[in-house]
TIKE-403544 format. One record per residue (C-alpha): residue number from 1; residue in three letters; x, y, z. Coordinates in steps of 0.001 Angstrom, whole numbers, plus 500000, padded with zeros to 6 digits. Example, Ala and Ser with C-alpha at 12.3 -4.5 7.8 and 13.67 -1.06 7.14 Angstrom:
2
<pt 1, ALA, <512300, 495500, 507800>>
<pt 2, SER, <513670, 498940, 507140>>
***
This chain:
439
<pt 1, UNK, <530665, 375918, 067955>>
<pt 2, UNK, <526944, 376477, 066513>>
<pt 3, UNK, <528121, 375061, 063118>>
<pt 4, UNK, <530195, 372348, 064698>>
<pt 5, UNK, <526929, 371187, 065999>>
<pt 6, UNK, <524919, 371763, 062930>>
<pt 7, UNK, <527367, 369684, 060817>>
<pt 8, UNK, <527518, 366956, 063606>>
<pt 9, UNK, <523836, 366642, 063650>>
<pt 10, UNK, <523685, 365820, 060070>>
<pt 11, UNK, <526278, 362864, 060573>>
<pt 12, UNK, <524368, 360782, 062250>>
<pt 13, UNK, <521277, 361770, 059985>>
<pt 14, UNK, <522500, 359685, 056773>>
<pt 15, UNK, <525757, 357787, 055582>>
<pt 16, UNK, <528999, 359439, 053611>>
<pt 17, UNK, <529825, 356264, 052158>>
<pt 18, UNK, <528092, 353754, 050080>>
<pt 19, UNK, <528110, 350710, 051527>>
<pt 20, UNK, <530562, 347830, 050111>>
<pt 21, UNK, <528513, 346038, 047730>>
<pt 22, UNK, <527093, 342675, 048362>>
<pt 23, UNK, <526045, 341570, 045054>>
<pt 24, UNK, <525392, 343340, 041473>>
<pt 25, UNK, <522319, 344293, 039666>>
<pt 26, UNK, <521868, 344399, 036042>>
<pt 27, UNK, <519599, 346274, 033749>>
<pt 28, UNK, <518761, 346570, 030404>>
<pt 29, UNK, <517217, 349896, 029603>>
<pt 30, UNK, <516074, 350654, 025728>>
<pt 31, UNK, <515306, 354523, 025007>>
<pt 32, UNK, <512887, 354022, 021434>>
<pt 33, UNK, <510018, 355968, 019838>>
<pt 34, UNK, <507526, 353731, 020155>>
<pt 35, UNK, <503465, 353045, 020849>>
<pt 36, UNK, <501624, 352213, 023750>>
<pt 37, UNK, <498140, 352013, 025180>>
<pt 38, UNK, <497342, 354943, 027091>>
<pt 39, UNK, <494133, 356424, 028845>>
<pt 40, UNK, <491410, 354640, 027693>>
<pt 41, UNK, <493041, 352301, 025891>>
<pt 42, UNK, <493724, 354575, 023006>>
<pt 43, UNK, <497061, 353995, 021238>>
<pt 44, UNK, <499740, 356527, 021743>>
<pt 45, UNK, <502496, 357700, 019805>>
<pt 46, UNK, <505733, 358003, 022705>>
<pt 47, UNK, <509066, 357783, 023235>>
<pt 48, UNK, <509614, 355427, 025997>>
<pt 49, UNK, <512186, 353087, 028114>>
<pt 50, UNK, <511499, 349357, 026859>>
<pt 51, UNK, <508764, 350151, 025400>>
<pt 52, UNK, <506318, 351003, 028157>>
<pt 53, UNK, <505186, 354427, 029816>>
<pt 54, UNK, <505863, 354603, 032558>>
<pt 55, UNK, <509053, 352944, 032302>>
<pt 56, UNK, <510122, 349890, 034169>>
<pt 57, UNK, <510211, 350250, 038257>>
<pt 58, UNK, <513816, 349037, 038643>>
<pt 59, UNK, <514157, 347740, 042477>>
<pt 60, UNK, <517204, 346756, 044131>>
<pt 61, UNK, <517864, 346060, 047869>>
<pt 62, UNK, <520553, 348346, 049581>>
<pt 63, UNK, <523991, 347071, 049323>>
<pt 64, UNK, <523527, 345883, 046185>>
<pt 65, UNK, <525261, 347344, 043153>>
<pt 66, UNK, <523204, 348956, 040214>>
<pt 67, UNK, <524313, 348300, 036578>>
<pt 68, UNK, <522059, 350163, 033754>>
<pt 69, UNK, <523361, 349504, 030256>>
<pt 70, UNK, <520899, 352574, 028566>>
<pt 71, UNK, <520631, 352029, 024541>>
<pt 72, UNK, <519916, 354561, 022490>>
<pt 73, UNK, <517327, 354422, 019445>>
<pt 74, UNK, <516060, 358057, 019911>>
<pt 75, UNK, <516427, 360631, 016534>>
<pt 76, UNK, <517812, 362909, 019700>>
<pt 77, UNK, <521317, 362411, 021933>>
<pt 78, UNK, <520157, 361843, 025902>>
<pt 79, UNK, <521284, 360993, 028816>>
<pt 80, UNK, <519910, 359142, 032466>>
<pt 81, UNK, <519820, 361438, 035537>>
<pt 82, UNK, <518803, 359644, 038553>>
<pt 83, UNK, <517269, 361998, 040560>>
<pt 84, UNK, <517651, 362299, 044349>>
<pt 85, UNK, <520066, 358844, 044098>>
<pt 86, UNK, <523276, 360253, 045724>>
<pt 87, UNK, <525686, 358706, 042710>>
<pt 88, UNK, <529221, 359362, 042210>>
<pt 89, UNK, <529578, 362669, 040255>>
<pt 90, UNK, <530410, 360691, 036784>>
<pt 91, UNK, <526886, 358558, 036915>>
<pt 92, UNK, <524533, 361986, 037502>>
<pt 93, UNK, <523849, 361938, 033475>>
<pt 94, UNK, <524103, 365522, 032413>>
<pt 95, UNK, <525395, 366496, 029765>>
<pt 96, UNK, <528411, 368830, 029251>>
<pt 97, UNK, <528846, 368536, 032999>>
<pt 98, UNK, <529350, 364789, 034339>>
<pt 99, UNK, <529184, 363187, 030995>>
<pt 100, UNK, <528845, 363530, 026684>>
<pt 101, UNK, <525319, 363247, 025846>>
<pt 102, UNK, <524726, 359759, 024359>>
<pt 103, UNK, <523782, 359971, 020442>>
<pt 104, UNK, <521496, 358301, 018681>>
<pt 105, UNK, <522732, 354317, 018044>>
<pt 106, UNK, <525013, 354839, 020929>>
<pt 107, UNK, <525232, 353697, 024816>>
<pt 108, UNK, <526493, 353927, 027892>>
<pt 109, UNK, <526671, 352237, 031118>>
<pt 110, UNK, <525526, 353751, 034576>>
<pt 111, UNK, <527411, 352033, 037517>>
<pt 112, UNK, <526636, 353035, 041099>>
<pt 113, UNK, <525695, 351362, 044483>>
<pt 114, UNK, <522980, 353372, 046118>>
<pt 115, UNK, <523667, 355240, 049769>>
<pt 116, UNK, <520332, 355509, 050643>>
<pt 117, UNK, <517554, 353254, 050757>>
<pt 118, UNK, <514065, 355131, 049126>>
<pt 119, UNK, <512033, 356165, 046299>>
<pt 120, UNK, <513644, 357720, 043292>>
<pt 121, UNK, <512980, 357979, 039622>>
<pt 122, UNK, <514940, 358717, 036376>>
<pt 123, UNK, <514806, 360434, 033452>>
<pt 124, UNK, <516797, 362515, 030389>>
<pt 125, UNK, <518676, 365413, 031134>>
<pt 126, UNK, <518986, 366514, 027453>>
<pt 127, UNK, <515898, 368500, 026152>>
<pt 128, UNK, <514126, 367011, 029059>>
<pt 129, UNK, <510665, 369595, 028448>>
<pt 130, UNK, <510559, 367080, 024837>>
<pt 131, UNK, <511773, 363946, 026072>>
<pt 132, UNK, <510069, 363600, 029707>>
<pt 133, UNK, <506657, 364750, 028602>>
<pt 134, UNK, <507090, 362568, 025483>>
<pt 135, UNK, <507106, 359498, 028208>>
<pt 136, UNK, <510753, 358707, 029039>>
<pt 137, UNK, <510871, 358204, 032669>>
<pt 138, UNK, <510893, 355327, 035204>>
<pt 139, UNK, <511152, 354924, 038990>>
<pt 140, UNK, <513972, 353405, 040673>>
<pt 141, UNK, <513413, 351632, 044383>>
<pt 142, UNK, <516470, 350933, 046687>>
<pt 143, UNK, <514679, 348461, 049259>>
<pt 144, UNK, <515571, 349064, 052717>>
<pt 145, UNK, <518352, 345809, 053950>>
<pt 146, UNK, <515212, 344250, 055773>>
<pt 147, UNK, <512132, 345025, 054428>>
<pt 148, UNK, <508553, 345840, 057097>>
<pt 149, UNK, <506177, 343463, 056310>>
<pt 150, UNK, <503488, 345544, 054536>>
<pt 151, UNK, <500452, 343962, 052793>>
<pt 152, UNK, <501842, 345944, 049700>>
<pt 153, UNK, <503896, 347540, 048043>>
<pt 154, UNK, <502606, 349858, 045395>>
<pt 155, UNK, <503801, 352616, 043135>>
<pt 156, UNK, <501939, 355104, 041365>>
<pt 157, UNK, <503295, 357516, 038661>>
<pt 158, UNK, <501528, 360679, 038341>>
<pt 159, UNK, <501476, 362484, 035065>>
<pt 160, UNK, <500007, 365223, 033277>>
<pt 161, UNK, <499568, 365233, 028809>>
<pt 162, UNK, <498799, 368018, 026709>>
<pt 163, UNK, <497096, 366329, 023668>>
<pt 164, UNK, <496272, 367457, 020074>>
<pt 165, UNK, <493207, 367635, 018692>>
<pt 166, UNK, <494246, 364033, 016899>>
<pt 167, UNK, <494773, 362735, 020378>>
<pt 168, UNK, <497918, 362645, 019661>>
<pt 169, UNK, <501198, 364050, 022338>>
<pt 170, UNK, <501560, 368225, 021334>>
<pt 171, UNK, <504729, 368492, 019537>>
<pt 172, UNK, <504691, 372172, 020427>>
<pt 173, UNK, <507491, 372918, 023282>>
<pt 174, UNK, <508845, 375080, 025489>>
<pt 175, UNK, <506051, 377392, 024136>>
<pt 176, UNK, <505891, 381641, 025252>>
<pt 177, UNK, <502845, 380889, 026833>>
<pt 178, UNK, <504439, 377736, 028913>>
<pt 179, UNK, <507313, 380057, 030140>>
<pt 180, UNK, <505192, 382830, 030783>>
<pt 181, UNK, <503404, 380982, 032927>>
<pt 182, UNK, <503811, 377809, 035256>>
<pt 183, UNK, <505632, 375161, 032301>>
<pt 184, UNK, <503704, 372667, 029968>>
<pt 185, UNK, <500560, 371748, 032171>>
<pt 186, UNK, <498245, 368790, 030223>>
<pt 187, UNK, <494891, 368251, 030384>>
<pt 188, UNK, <494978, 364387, 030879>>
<pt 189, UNK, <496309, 363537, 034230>>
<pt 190, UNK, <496964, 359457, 034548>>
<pt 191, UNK, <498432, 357372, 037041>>
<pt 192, UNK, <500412, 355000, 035846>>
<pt 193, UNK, <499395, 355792, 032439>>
<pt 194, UNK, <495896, 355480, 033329>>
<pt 195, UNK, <493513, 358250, 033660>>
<pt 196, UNK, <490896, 355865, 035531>>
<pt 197, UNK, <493542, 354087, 038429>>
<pt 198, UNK, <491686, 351719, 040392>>
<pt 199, UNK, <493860, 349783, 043241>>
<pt 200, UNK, <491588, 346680, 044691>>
<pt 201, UNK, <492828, 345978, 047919>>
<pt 202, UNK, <491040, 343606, 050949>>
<pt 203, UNK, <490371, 345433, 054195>>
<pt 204, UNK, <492578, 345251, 056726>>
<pt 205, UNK, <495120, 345697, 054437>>
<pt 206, UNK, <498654, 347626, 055154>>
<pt 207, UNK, <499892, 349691, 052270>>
<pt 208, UNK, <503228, 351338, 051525>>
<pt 209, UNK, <502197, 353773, 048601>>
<pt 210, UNK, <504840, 355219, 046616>>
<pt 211, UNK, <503976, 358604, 044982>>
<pt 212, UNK, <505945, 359997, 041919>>
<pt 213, UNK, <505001, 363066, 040169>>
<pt 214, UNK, <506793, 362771, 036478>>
<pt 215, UNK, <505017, 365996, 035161>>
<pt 216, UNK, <506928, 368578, 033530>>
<pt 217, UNK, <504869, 371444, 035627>>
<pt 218, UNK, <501460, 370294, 037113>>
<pt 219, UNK, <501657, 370259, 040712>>
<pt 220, UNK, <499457, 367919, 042946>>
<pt 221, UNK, <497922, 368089, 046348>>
<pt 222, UNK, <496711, 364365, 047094>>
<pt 223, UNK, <493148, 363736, 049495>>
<pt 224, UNK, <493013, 360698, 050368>>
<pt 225, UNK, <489783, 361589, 052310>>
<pt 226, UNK, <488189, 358905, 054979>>
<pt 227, UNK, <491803, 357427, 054469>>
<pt 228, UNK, <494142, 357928, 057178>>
<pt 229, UNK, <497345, 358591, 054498>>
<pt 230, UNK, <500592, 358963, 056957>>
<pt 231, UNK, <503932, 360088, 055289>>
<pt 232, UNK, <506658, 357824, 056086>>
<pt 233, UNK, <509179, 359808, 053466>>
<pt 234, UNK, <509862, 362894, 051652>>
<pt 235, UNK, <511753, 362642, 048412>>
<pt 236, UNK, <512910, 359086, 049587>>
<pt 237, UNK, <514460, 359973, 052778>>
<pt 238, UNK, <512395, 358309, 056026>>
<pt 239, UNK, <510888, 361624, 058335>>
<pt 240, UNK, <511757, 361735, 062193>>
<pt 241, UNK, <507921, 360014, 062966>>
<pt 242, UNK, <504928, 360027, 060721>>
<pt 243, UNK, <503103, 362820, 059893>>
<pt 244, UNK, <499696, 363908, 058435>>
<pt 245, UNK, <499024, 363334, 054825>>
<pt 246, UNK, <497317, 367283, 055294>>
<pt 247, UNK, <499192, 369944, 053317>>
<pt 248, UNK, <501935, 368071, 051636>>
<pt 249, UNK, <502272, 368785, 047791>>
<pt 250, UNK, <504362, 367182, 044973>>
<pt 251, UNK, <505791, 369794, 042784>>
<pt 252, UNK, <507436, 368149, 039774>>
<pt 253, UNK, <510638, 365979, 040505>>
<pt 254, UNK, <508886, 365561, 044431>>
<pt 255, UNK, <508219, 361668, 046029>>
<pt 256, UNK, <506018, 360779, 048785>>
<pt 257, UNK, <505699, 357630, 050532>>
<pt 258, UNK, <502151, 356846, 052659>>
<pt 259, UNK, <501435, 354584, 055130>>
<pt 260, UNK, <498375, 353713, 054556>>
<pt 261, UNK, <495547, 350925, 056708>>
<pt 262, UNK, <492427, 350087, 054740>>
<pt 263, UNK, <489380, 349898, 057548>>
<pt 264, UNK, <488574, 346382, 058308>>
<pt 265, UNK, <484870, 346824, 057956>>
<pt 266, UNK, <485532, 349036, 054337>>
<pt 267, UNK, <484550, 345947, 052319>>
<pt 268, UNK, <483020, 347503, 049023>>
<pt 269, UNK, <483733, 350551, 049559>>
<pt 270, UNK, <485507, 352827, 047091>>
<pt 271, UNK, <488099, 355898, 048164>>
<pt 272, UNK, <488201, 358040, 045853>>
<pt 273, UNK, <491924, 360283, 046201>>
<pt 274, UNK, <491128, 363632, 044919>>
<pt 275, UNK, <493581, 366457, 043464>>
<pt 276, UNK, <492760, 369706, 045534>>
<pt 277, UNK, <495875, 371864, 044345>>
<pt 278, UNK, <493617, 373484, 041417>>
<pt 279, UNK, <490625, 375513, 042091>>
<pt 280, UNK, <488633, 372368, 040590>>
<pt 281, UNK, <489114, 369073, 042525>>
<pt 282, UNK, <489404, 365888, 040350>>
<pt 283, UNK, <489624, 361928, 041043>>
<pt 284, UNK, <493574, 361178, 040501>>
<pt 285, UNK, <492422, 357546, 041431>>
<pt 286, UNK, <490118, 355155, 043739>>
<pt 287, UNK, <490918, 352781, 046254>>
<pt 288, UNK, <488605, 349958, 046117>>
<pt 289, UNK, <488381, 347347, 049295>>
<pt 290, UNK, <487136, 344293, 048241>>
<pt 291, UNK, <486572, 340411, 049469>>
<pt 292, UNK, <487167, 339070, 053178>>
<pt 293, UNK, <489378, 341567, 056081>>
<pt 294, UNK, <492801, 339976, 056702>>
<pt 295, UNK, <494748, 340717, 059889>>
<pt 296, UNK, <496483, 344205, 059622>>
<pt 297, UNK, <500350, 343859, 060060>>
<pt 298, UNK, <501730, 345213, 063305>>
<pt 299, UNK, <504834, 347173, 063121>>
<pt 300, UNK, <506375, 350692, 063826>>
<pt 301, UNK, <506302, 352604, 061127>>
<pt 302, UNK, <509820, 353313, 059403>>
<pt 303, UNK, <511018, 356386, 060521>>
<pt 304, UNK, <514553, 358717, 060880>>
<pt 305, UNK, <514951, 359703, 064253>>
<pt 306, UNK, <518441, 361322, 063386>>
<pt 307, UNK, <516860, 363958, 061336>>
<pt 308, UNK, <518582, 366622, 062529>>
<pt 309, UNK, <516286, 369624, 064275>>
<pt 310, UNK, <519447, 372464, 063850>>
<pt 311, UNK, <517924, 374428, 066482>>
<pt 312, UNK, <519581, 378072, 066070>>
<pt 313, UNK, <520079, 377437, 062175>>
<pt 314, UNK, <518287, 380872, 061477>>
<pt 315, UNK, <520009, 382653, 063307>>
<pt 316, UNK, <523180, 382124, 061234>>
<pt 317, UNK, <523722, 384393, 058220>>
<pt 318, UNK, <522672, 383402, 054938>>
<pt 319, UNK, <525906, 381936, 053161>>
<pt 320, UNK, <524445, 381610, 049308>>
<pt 321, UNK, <521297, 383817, 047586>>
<pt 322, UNK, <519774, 382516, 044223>>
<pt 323, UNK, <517071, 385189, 043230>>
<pt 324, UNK, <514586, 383482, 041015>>
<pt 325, UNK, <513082, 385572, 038174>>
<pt 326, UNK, <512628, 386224, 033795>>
<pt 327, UNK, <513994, 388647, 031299>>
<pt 328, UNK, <513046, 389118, 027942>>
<pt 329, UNK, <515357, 387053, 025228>>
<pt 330, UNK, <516934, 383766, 024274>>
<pt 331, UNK, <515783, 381327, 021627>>
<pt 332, UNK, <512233, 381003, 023450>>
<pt 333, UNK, <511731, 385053, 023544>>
<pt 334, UNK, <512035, 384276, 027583>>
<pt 335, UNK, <514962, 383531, 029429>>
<pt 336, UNK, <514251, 382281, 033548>>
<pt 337, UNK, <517209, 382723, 035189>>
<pt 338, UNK, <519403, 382753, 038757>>
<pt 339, UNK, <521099, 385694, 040319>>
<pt 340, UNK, <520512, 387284, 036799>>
<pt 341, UNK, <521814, 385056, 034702>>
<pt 342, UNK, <520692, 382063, 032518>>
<pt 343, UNK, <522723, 378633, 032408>>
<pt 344, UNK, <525775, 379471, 030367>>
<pt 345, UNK, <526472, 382348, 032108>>
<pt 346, UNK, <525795, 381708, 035539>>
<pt 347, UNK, <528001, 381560, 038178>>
<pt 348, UNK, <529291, 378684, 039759>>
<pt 349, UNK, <529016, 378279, 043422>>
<pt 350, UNK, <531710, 376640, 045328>>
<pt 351, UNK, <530814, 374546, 048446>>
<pt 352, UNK, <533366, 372915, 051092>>
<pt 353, UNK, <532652, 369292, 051957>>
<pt 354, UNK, <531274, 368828, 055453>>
<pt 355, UNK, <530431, 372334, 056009>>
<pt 356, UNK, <526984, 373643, 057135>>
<pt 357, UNK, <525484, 376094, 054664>>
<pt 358, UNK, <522449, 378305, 054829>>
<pt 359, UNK, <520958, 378686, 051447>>
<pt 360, UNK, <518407, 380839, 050338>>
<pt 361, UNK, <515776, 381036, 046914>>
<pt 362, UNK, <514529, 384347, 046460>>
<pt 363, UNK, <511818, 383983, 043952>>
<pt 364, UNK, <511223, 387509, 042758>>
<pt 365, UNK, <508470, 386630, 040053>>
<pt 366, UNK, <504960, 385800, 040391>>
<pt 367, UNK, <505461, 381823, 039217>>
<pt 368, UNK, <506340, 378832, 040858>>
<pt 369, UNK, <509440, 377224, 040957>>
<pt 370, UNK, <510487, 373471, 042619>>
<pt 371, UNK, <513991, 373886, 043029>>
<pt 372, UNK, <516325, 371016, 042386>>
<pt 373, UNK, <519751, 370298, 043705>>
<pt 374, UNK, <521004, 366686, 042223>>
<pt 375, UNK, <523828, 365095, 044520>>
<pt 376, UNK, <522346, 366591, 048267>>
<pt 377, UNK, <519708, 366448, 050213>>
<pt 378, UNK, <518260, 369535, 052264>>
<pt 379, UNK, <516119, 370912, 055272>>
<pt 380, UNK, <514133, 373863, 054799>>
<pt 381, UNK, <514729, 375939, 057933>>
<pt 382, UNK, <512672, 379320, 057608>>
<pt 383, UNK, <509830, 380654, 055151>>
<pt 384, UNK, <509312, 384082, 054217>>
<pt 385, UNK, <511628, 384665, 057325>>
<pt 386, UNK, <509370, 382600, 059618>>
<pt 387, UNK, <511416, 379943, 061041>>
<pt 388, UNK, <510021, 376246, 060197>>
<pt 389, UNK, <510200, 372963, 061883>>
<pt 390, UNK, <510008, 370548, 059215>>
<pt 391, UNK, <511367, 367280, 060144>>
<pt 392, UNK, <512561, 365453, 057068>>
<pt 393, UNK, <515087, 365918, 054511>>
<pt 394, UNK, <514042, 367276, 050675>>
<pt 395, UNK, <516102, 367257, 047269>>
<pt 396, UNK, <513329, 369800, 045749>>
<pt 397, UNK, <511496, 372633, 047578>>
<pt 398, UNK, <508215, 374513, 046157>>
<pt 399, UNK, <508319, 378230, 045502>>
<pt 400, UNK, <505782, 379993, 045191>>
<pt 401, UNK, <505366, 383563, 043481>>
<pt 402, UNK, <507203, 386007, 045644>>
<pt 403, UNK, <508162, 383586, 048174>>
<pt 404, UNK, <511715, 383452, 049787>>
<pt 405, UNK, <512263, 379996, 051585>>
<pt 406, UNK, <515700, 378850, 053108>>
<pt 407, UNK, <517499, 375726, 053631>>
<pt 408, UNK, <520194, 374108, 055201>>
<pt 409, UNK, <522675, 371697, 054110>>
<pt 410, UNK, <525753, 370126, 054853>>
<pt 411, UNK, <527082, 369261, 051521>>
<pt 412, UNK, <529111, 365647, 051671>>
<pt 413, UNK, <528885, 364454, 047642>>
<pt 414, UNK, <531627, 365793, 045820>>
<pt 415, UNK, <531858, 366858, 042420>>
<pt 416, UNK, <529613, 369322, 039681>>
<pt 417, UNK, <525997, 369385, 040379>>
<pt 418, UNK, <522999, 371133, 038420>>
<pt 419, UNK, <520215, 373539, 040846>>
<pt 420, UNK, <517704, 374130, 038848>>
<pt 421, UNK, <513963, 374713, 038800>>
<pt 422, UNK, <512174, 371596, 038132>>
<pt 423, UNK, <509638, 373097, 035999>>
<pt 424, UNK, <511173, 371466, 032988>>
<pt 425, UNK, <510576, 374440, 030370>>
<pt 426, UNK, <511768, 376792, 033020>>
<pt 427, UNK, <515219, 374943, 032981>>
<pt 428, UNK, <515690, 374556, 029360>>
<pt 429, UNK, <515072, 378499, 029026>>
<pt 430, UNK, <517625, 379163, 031819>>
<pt 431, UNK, <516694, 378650, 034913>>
<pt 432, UNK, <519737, 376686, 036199>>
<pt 433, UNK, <523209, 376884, 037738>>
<pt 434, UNK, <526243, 374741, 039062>>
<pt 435, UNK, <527098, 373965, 042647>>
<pt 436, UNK, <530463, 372820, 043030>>
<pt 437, UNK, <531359, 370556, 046332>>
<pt 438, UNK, <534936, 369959, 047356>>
<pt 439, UNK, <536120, 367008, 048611>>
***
């Protein structure tokens, strides 16, 4: 009866189904070495989609059908994942699982029609350490059927680059000391590509701010300050009400939307939003409110009031255990791996359709981990065995050294899906598995 209810809850929280298109969208996306102006204006060797870094914001309304025709002129095969975008099984772009990687001169064509409305992003799933941090990745918004009328709507990319000393991208990864430690963490930090973000905006203003983190490792821990920063959405799935801004992180792979008024009497004042996840606090980018106030729009905030609480969920036993930790050997000198056992041979785990299951990441190692499962969405449910009310959905969860956090799911996306840590070098030296979900 317990997981009757459980599973139950969840219906109502989000749909099975796509629904039946109402019109197509078409994309062109290019995958190129290339140069663009970066930082300070400085010219930067990348490899980018159509030419720019970050890559394009593709936005479609929901019901519409998504078409990405994805050329490749890379000296490397890739691929598209479209991460946290609940796609049929054939469209999740990795490689050796759901599709052949694409090689160099070749193409392919993603076809999907969105199930939930959100934030996402996309990027390579073949030697993703090399080709994210070398600037392929773009953000993907599915617009909501009717739209709130915010002032704006505004997206910002955060990133992290480990340079040279010719100010040029390091072409040195998946290192020992990356692995041994927390991945490839860079010592310029931009928003949308620029490490000075300014966003002018008149008081009174209304903002829907769209949060991205694109880094292969760096973590961030946003302050807006004076700013009263609600979240509205985890991972692009709308929370049960809107909550404080305090505490949230974004762990690579991680989305966060804000709600966001600028003070009517804030005319010429600057916000600065500061990074507070490292011991030493930094400006990730300033708000600036400038000219005359304008009237503030009036609305409720978007929320999900079927986020389901799954009162009792802890007390049900713990169905699936990934313990998270190294061993010596491998290609890189250090494998990360699940249950034991880098990808290739891991164990698959198999997962019925529609049934409630309690899953839990044991990270036995000092390091953190984000841990990704493409095709589902999640709840954490308990934290070191503390029981936790967190009222939103996630498709990657934070670990921190020694840390064992559980989750519950009802998984309703069939087909072969990577879990993995999100700390791209971790990955690539093991640290993933495959979930299998019956229909």
């Amino acid at each position: 009866m317990v997981l009757q209810r459980l599973e139950r809850e969840l219906s109502a929280a989000y749909p099975v189904d796509a629904p039946e298109p109402t019109s197509t969208r078409e994309f062109e996306l290019r995958a190129a070495p290339g140069t663009t102006q970066q930082f300070d204006g400085r010219l930067l060797d990348v490899w980018a989609y159509n030419g720019q870094v970050p890559g394009p914001v593709l936005r479609v309304r929901l019901g519409e059908e998504v078409v990405v025709r994805l050329q490749n002129d890379l000296p490397q095969p890739t691929t598209i994942h479209w991460h946290g975008v609940r796609v049929p099984n054939a469209m999740d772009g990795v490689p050796g699982v759901t599709q052949d990687p694409i090689p160099p001169g070749g193409s392919f064509t993603y076809r999907f029609v969105p199930k939930d409305a959100g934030t996402f992003w996309f990027h390579p799933h073949v030697r993703g350490a090399e080709q994210v941090e070398r600037g392929l990745y773009g953000v993907l918004i599915v617009d909501d059927a009717e739209t709130l009328p915010y002032s704006r709507d505004e997206v910002w990319v955060l990133d992290d680059w480990r340079l040279s000393s010719d100010g040029q991208v390091d072409p040195r990864f998946v290192t020992r000391h990356d692995l041994a430690h927390d991945g490839r963490w860079g010592q310029m930090v931009t928003v949308n590509g620029d490490a000075a973000q300014q966003l002018t905006v008149r008081p009174g203003e209304r903002i829907r701010l769209r949060l991205v983190n694109t880094s292969n490792g760096r973590v961030y821990r946003p302050d807006f300050g004076s700013l009263e920063a609600r979240v509205i959405a985890v991972d692009g799935m709308y929370t049960a009400r809107p909550l404080p801004l305090d505490g949230f992180e974004l762990a690579p792979g991680n989305r966060l939307d804000l709600d966001i008024t600028i003070p009517a009497d804030g005319s010429g004042r600057n916000y600065a939003i500061t990074d507070r996840f490292t011991r030493r606090p930094f400006t990730l980018a300033t708000i600036r409110a400038d000219g005359e106030p304008v009237s503030t729009p009036t609305f409720e905030a978007p929320s999900n009031p079927n986020v389901p609480g799954w009162d009792g969920a802890v007390e049900r036993p713990v169905d699936v255990t990934y313990v998270l930790n190294a061993q010596r050997g491998g290609e890189h000198g250090i494998q990360w791996t699940i249950n034991g056992r880098p990808w290739g041979e891991h164990e698959v785990t198999e997962l019925d359709g529609g049934r409630w299951v309690r899953v839990r990441f044991q990270n036995d190692s000092a390091r953190l981990h984000p841990m990704h499962i493409h095709g589902q969405f999640f709840k954490v449910i308990a934290r070191n065995g503390q029981p936790v009310d967190a009222p939103y959905f996630r498709d990657t969860v934070l670990l921190r050294g020694r840390e064992t956090i559980d989750v519950g799911m009802v998984p309703i996306d069939w087909g072969r899906w990577m879990m993995h840590c999100h700390i791209l070098e971790h990955a690539e030296s093991g640290m993933m598995t495959e979930v299998r979900v019956g229909e």
